[in-house]
C-alpha positions as CSV (number, residue, x, y, z in Angstrom):
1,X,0.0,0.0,0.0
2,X,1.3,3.3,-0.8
3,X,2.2,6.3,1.5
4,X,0.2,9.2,1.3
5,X,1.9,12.5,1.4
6,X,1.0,15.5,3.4
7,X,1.3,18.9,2.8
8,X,0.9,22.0,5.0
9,X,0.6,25.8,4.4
10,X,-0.7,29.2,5.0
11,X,-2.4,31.4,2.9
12,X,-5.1,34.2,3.2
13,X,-8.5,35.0,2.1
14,X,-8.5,37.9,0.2
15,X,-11.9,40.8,0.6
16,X,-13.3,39.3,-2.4
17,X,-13.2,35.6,-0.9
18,X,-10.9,34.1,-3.0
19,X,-8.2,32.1,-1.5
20,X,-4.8,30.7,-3.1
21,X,-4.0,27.3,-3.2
22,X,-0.7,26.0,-3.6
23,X,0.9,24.8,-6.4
24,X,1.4,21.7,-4.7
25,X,-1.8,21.2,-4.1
26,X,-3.6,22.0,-7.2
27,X,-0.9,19.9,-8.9
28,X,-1.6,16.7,-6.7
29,X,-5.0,16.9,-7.1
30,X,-4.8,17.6,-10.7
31,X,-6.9,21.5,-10.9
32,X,-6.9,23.6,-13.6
33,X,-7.9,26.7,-14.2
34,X,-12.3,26.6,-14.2
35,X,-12.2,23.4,-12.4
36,X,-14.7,23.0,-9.3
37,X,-14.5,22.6,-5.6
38,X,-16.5,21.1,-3.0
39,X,-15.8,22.3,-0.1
40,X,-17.0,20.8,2.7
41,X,-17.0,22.0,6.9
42,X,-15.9,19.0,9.4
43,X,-16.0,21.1,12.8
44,X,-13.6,23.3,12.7
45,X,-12.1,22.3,9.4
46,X,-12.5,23.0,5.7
47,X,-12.3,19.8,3.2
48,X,-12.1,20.5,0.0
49,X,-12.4,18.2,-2.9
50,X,-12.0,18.5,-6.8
51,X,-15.6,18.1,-8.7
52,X,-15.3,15.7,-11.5
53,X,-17.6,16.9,-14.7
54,X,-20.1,14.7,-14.7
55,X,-20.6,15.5,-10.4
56,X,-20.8,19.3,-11.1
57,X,-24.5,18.7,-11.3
58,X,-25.5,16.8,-8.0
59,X,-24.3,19.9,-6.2
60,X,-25.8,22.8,-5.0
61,X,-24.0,26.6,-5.2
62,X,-21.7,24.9,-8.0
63,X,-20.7,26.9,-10.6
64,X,-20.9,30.9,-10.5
């Protein structure tokens, strides 16, 4: 079985709500530019997970 890798940062949320996500992330989990997000809140944390195309439309507040 393989090892997962971790990764921790920082980064802000700017006035209009957008946030940056780091290059390491959106290149592990494959994003482009116009791809989609689910994000989702576990307590106090914020999960976030790529939309595949065919999904975008079994969730709600997608797209914009």
């Amino acid at each position: 079985m393989g090892r997962t890798r971790r990764f921790s940062g920082v980064t802000s949320v700017h006035g209009d709500g957008a946030i940056i996500i780091p290059e390491q992330v959106r290149s592990r989990l494959g994003l482009k530019p116009h791809d989609h997000l689910l994000f989702q809140l576990k307590g106090e944390h914020i999960v976030a997970s790529k939309v595949k195309d065919g999904s975008k439309k079994c969730y709600g507040g997608v797209g914009g």
